[in-house]
mmCIF file of the N, C-alpha and C atoms, coordinates in Angstrom:
data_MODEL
# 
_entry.id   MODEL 
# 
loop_
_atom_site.group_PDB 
_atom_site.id 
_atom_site.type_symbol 
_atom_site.label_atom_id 
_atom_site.label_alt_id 
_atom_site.label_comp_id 
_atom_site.label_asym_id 
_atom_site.label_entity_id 
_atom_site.label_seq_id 
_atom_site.pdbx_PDB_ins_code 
_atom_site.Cartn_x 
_atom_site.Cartn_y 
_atom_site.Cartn_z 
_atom_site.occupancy 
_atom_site.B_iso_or_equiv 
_atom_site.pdbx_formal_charge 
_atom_site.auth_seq_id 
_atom_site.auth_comp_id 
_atom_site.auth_asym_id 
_atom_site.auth_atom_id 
_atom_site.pdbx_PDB_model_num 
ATOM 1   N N  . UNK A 1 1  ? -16.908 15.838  -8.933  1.00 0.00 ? 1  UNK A N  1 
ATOM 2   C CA . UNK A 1 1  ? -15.509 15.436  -8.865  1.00 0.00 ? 1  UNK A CA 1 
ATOM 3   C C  . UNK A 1 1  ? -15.416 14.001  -8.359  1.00 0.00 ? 1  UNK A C  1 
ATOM 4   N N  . UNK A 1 2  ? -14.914 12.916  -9.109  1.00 0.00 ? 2  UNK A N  1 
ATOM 5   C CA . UNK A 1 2  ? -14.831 11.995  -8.617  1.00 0.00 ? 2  UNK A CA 1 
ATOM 6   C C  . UNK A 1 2  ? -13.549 11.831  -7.622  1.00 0.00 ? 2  UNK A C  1 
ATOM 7   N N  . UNK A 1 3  ? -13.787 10.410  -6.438  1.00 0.00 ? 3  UNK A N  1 
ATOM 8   C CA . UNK A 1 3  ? -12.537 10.820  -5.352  1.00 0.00 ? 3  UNK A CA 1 
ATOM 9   C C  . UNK A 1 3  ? -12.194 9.038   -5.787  1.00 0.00 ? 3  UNK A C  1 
ATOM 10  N N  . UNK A 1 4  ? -10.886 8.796   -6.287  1.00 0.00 ? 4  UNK A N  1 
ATOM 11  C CA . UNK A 1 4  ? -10.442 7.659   -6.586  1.00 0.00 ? 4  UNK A CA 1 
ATOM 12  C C  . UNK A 1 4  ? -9.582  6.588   -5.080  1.00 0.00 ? 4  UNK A C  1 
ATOM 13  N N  . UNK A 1 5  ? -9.714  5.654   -5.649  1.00 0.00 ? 5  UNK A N  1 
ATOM 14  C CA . UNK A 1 5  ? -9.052  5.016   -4.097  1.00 0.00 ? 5  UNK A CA 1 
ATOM 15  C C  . UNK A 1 5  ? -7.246  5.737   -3.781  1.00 0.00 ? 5  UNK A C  1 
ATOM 16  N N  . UNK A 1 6  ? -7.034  5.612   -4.653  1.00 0.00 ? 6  UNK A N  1 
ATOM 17  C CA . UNK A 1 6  ? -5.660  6.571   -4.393  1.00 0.00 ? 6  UNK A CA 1 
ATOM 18  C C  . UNK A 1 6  ? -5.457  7.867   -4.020  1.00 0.00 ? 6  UNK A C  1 
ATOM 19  N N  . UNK A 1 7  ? -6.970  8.479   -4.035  1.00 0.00 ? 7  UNK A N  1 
ATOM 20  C CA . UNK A 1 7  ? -6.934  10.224  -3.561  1.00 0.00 ? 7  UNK A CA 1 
ATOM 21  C C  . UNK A 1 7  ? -7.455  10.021  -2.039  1.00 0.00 ? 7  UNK A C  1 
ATOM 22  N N  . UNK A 1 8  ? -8.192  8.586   -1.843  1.00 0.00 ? 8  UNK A N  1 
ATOM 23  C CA . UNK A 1 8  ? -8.266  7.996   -0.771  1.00 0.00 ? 8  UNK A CA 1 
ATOM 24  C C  . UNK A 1 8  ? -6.890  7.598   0.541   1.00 0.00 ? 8  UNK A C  1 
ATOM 25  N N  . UNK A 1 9  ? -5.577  7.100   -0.283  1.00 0.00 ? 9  UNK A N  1 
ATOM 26  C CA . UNK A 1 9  ? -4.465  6.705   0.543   1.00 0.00 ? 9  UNK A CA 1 
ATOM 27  C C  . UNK A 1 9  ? -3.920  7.640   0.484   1.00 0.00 ? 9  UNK A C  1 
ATOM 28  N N  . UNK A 1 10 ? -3.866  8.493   -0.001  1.00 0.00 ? 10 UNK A N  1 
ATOM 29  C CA . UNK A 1 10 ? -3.039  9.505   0.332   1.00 0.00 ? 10 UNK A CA 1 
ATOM 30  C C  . UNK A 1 10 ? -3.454  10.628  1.546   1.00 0.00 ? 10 UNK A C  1 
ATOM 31  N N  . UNK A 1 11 ? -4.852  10.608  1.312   1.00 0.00 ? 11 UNK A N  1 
ATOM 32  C CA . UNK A 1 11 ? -5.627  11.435  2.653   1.00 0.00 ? 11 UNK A CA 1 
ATOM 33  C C  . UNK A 1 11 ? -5.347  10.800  3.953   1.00 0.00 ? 11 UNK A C  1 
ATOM 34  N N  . UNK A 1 12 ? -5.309  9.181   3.495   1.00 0.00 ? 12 UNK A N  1 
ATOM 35  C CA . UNK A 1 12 ? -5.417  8.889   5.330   1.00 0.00 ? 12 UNK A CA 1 
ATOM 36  C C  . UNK A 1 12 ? -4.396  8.024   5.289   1.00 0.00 ? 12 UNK A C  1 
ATOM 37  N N  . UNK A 1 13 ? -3.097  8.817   4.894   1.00 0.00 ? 13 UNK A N  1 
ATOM 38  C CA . UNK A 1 13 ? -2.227  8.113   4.332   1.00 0.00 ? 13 UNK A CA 1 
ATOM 39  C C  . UNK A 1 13 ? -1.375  7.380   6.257   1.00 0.00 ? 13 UNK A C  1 
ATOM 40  N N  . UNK A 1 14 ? -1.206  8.474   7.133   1.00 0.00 ? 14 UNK A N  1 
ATOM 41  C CA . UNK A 1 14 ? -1.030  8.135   8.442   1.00 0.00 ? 14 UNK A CA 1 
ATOM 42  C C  . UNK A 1 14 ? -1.416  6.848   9.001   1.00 0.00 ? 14 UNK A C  1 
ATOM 43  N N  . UNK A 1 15 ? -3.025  6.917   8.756   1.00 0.00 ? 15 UNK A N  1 
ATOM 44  C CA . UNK A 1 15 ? -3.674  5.355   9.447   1.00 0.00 ? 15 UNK A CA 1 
ATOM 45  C C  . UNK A 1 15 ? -3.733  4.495   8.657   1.00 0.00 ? 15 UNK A C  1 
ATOM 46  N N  . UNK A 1 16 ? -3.336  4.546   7.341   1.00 0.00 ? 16 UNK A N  1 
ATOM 47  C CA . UNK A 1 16 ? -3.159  3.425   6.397   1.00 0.00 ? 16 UNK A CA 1 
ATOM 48  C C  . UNK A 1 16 ? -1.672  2.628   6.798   1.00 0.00 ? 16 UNK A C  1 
ATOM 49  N N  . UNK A 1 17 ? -0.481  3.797   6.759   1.00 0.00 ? 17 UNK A N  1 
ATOM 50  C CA . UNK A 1 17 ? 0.613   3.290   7.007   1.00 0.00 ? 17 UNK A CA 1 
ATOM 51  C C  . UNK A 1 17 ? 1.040   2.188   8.247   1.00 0.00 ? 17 UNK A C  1 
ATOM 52  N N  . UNK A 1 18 ? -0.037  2.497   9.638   1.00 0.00 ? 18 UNK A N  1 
ATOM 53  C CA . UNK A 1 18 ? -0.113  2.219   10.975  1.00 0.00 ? 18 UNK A CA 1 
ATOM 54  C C  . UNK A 1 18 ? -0.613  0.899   10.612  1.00 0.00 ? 18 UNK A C  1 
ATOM 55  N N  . UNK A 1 19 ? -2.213  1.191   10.242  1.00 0.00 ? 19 UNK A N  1 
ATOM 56  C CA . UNK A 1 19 ? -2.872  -0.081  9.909   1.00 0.00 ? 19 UNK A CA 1 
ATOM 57  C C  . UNK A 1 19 ? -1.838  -1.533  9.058   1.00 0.00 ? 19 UNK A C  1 
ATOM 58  N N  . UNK A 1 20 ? -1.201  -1.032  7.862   1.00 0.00 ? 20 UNK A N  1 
ATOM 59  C CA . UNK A 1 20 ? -0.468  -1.492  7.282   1.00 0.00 ? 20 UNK A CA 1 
ATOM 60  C C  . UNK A 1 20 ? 0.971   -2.227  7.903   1.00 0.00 ? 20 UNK A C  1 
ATOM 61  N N  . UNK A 1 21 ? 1.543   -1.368  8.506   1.00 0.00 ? 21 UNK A N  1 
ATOM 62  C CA . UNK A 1 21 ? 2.640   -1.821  8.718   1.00 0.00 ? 21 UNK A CA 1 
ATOM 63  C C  . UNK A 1 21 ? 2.838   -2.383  10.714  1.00 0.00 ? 21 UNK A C  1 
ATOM 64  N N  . UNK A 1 22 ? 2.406   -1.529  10.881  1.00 0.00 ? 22 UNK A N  1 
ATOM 65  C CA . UNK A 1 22 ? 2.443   -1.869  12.276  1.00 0.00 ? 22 UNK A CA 1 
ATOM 66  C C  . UNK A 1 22 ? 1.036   -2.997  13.099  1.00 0.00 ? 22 UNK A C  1 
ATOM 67  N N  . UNK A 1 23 ? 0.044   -2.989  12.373  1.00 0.00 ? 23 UNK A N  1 
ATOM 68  C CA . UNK A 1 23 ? -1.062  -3.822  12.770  1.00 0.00 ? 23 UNK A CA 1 
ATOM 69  C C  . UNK A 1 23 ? -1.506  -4.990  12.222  1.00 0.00 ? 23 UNK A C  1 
ATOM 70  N N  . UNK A 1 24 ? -0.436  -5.705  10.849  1.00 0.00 ? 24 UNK A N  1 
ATOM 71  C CA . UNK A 1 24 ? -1.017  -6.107  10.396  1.00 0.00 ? 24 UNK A CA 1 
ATOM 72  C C  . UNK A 1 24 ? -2.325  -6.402  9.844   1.00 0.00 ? 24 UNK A C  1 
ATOM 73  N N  . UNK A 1 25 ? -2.616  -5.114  8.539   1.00 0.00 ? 25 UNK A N  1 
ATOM 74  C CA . UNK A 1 25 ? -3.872  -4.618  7.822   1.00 0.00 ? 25 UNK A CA 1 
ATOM 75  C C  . UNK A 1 25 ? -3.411  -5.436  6.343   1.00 0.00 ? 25 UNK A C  1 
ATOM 76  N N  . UNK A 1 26 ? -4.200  -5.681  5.655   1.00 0.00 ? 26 UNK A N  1 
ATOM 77  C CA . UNK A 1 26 ? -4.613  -5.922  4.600   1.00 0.00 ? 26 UNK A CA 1 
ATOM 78  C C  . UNK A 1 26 ? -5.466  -5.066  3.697   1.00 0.00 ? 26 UNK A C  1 
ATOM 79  N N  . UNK A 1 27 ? -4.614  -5.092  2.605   1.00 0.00 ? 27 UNK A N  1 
ATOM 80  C CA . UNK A 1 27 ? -5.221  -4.213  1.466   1.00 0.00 ? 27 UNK A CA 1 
ATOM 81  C C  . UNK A 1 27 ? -6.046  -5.351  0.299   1.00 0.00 ? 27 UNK A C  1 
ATOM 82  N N  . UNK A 1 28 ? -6.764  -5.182  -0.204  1.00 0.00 ? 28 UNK A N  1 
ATOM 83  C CA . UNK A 1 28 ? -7.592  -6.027  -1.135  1.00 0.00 ? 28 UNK A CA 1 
ATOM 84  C C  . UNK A 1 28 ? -8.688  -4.995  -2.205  1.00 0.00 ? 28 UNK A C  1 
ATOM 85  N N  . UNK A 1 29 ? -7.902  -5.193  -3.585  1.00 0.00 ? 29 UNK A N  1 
ATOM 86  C CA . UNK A 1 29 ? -8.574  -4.136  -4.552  1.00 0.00 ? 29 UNK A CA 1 
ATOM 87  C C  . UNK A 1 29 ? -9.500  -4.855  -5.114  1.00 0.00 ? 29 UNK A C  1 
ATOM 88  N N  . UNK A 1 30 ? -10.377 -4.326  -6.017  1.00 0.00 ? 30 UNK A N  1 
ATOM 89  C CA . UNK A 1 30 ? -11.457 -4.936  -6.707  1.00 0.00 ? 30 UNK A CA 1 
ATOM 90  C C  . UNK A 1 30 ? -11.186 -3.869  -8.104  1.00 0.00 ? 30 UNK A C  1 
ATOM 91  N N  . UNK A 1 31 ? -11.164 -4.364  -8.853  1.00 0.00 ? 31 UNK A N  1 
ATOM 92  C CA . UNK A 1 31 ? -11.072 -3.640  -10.186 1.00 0.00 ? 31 UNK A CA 1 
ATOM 93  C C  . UNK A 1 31 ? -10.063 -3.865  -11.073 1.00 0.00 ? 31 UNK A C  1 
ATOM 94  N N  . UNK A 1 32 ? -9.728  -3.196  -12.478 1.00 0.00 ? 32 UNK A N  1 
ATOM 95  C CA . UNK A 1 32 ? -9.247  -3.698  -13.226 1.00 0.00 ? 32 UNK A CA 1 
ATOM 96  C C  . UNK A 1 32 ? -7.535  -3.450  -12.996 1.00 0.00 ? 32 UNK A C  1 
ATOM 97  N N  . UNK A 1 33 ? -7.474  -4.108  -13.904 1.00 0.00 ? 33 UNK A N  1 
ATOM 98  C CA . UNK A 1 33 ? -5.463  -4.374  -13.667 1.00 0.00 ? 33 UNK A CA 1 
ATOM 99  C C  . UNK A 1 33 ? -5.015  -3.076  -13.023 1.00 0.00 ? 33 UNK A C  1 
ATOM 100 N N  . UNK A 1 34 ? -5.420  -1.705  -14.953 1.00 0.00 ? 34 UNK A N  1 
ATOM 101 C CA . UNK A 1 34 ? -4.613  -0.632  -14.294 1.00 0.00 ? 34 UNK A CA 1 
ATOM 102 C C  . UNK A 1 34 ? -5.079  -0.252  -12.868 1.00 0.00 ? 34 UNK A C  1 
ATOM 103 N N  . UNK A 1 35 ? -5.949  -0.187  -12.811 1.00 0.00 ? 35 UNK A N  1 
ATOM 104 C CA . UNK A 1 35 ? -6.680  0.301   -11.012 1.00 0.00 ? 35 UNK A CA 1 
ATOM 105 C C  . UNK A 1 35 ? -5.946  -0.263  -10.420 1.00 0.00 ? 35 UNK A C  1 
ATOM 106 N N  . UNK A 1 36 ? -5.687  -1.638  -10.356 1.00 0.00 ? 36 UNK A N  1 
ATOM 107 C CA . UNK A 1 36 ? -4.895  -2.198  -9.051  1.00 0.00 ? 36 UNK A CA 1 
ATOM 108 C C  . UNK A 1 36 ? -3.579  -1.940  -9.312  1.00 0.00 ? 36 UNK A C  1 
ATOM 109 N N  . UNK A 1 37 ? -2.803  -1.532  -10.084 1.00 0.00 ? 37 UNK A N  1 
ATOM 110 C CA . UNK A 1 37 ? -1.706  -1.187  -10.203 1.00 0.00 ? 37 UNK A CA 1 
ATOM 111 C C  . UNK A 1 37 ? -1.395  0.162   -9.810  1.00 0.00 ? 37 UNK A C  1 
ATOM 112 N N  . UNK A 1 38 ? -2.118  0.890   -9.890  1.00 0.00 ? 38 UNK A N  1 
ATOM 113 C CA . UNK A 1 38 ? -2.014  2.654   -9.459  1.00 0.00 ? 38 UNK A CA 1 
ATOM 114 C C  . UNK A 1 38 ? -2.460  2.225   -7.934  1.00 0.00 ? 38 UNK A C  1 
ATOM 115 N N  . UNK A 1 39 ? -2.892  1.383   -7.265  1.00 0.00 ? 39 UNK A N  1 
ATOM 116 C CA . UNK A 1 39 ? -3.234  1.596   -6.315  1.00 0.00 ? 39 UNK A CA 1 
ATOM 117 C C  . UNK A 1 39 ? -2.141  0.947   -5.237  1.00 0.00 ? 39 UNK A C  1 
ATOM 118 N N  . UNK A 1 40 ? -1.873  -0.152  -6.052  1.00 0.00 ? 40 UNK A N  1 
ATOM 119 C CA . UNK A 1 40 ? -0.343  -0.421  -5.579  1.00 0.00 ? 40 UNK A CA 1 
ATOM 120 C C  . UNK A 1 40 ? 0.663   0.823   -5.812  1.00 0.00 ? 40 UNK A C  1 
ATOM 121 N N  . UNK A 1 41 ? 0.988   1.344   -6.478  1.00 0.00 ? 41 UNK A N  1 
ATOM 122 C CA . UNK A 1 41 ? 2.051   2.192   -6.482  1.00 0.00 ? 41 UNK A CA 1 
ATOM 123 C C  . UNK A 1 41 ? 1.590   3.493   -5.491  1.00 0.00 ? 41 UNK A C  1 
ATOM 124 N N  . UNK A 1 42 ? 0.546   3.777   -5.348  1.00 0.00 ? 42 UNK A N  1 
ATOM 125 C CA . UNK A 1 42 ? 0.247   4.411   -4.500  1.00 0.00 ? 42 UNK A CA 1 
ATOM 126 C C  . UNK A 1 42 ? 0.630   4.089   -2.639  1.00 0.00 ? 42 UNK A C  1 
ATOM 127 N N  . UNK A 1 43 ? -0.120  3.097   -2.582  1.00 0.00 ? 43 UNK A N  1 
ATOM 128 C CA . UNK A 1 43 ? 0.312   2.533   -0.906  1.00 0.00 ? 43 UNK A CA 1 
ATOM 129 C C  . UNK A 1 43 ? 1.930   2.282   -0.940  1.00 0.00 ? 43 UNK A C  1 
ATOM 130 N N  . UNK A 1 44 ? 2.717   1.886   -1.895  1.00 0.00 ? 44 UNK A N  1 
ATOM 131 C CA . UNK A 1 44 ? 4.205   1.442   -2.172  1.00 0.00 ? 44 UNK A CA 1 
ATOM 132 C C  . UNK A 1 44 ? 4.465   2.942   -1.869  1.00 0.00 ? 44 UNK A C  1 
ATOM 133 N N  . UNK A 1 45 ? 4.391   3.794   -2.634  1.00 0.00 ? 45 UNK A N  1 
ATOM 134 C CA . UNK A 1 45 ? 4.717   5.576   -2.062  1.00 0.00 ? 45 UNK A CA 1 
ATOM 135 C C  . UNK A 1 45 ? 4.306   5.854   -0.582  1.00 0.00 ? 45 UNK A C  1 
ATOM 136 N N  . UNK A 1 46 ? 3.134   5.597   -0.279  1.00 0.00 ? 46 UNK A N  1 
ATOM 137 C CA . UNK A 1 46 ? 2.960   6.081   1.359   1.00 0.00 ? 46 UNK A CA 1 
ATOM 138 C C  . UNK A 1 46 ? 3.883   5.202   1.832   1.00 0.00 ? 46 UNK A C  1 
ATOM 139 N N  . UNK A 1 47 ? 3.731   3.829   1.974   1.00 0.00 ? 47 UNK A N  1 
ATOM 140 C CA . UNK A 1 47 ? 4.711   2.496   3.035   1.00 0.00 ? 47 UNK A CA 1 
ATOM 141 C C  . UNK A 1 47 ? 6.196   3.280   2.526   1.00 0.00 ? 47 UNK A C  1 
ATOM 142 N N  . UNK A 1 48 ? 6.795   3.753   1.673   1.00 0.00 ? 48 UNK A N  1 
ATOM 143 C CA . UNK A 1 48 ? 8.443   4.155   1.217   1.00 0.00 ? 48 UNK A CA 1 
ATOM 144 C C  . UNK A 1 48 ? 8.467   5.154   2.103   1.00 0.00 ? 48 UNK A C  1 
ATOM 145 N N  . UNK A 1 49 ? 7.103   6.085   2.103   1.00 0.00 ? 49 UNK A N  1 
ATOM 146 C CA . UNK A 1 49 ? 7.811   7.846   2.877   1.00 0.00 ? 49 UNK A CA 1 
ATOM 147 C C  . UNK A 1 49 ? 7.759   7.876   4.187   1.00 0.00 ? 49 UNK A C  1 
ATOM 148 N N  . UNK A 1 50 ? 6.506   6.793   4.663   1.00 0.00 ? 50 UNK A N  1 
ATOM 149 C CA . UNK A 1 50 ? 6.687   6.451   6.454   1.00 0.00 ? 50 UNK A CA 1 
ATOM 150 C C  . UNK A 1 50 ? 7.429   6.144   6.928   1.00 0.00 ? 50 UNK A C  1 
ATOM 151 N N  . UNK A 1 51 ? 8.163   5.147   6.622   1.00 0.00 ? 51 UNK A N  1 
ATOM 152 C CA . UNK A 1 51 ? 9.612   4.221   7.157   1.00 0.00 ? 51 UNK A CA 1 
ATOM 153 C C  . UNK A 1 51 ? 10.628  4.671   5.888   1.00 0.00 ? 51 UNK A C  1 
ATOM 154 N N  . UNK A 1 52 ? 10.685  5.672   5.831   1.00 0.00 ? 52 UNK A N  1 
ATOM 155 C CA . UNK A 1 52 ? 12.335  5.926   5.273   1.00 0.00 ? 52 UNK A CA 1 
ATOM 156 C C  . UNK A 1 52 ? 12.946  4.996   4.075   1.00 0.00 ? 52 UNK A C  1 
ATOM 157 N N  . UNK A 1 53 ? 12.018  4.509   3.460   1.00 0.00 ? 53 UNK A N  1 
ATOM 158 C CA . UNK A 1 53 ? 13.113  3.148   2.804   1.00 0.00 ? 53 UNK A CA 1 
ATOM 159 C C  . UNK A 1 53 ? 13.491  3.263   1.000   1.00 0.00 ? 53 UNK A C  1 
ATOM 160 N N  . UNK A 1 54 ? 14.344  3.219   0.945   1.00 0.00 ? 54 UNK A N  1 
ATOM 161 C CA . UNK A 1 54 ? 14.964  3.150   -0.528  1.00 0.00 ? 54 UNK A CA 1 
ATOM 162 C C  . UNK A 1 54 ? 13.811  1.827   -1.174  1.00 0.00 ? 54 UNK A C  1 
ATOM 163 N N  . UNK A 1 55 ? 14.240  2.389   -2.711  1.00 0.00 ? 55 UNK A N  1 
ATOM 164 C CA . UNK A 1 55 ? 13.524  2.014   -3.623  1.00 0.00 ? 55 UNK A CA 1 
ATOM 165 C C  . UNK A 1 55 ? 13.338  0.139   -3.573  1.00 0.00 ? 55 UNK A C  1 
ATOM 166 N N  . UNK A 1 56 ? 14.750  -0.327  -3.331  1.00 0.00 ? 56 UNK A N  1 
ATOM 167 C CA . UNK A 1 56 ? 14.947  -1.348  -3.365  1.00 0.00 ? 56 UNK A CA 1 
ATOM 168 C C  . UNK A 1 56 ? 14.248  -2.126  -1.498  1.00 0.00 ? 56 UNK A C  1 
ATOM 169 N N  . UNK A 1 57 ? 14.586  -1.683  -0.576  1.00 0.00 ? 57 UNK A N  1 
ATOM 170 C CA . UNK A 1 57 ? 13.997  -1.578  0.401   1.00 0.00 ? 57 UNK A CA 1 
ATOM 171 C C  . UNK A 1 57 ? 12.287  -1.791  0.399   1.00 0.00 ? 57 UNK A C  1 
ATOM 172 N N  . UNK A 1 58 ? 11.861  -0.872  -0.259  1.00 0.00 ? 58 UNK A N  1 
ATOM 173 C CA . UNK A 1 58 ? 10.074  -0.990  -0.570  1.00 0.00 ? 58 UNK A CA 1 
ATOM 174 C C  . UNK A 1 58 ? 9.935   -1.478  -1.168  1.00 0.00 ? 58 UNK A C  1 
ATOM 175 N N  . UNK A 1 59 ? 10.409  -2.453  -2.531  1.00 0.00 ? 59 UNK A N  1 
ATOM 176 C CA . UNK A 1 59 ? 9.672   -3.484  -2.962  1.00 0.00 ? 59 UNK A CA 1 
ATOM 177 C C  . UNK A 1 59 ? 10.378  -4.942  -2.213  1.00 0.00 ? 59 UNK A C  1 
ATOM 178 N N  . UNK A 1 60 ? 11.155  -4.889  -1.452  1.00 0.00 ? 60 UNK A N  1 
ATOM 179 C CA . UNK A 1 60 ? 11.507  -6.034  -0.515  1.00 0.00 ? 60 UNK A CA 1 
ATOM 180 C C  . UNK A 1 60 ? 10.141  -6.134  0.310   1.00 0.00 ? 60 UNK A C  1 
ATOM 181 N N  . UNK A 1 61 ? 10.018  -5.147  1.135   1.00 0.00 ? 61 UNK A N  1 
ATOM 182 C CA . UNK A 1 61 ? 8.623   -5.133  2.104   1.00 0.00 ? 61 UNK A CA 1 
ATOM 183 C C  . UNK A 1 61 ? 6.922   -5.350  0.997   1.00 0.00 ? 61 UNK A C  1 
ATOM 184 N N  . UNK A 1 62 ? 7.275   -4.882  0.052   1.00 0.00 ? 62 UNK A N  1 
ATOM 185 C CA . UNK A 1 62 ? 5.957   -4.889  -0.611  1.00 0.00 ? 62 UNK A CA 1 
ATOM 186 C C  . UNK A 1 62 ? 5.397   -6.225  -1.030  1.00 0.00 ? 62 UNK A C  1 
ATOM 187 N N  . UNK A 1 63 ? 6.732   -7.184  -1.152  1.00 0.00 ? 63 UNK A N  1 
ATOM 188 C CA . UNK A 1 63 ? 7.146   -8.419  -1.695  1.00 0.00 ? 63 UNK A CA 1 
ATOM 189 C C  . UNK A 1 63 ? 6.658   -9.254  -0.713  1.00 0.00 ? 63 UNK A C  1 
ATOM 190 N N  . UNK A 1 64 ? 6.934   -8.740  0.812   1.00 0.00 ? 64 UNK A N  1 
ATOM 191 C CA . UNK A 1 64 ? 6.825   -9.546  1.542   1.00 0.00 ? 64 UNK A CA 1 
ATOM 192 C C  . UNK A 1 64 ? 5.326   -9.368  2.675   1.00 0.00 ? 64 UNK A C  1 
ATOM 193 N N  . UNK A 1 65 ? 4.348   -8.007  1.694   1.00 0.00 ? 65 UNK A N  1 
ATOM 194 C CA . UNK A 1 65 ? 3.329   -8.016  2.228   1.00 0.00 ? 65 UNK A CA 1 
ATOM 195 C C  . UNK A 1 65 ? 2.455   -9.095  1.510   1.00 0.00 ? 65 UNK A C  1 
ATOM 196 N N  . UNK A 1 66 ? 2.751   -8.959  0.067   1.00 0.00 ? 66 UNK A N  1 
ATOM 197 C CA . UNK A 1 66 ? 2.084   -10.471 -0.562  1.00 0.00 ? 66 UNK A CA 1 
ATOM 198 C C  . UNK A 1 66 ? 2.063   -11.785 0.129   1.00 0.00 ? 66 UNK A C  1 
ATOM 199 N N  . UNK A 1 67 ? 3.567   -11.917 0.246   1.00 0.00 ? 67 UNK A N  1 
ATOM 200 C CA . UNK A 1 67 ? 3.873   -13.264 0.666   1.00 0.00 ? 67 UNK A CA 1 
ATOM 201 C C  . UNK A 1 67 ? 2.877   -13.372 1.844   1.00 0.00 ? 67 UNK A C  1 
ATOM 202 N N  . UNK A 1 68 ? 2.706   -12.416 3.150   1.00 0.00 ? 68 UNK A N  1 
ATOM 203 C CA . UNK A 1 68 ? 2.165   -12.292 4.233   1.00 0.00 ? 68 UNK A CA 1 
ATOM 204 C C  . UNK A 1 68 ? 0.368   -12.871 4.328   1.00 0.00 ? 68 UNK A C  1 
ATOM 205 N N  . UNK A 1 69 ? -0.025  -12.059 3.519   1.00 0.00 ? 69 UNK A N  1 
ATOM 206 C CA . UNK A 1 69 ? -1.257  -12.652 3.094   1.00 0.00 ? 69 UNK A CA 1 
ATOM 207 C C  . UNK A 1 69 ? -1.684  -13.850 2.503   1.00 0.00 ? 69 UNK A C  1 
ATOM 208 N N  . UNK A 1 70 ? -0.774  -14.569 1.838   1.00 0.00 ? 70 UNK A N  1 
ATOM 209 C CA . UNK A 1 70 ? -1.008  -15.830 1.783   1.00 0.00 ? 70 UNK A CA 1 
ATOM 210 C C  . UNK A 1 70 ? -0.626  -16.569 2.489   1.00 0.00 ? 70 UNK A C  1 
ATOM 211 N N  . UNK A 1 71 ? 0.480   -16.421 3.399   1.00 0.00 ? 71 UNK A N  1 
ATOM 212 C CA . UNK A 1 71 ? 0.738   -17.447 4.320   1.00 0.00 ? 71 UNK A CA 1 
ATOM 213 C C  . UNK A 1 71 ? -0.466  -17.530 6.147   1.00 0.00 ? 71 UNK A C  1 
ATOM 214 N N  . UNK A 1 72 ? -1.137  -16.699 5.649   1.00 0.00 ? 72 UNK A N  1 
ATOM 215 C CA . UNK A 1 72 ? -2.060  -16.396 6.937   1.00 0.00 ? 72 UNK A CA 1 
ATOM 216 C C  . UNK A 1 72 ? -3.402  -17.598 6.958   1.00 0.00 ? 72 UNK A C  1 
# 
């Protein structure tokens, strides 16, 4: 059975969210488009169900985890 990075965030979806939002963590994929795109929509689903936030809400923050990483 293979275990994909997204069967990955969802398991440790708690210390991802912490790491993520509260510790300033960084996510960084390696692989092809679709991969990094499922893997974004994946962490975008955990970061939405931790902090409560409407659709429009989570891609404001998601927007501004990009921005975050480059301005560092």
């Amino acid at each position: 059975m293979q275990t994909y990075v997204q069967d990955l965030l969802r398991r440790e979806r708690e210390a991802i969210a912490r790491q993520v939002m509260e510790e300033g963590g960084h996510v960084y994929v390696c692989g092809d488009c679709t991969m990094a795109e499922e893997v974004y929509q994946t962490l975008k689903s955990v970061v939405q169900t931790k902090a409560s936030l409407n659709d429009a809400e989570v891609e404001n923050y998601m927007l501004s985890l990009r921005v975050r990483s480059f301005t560092r």
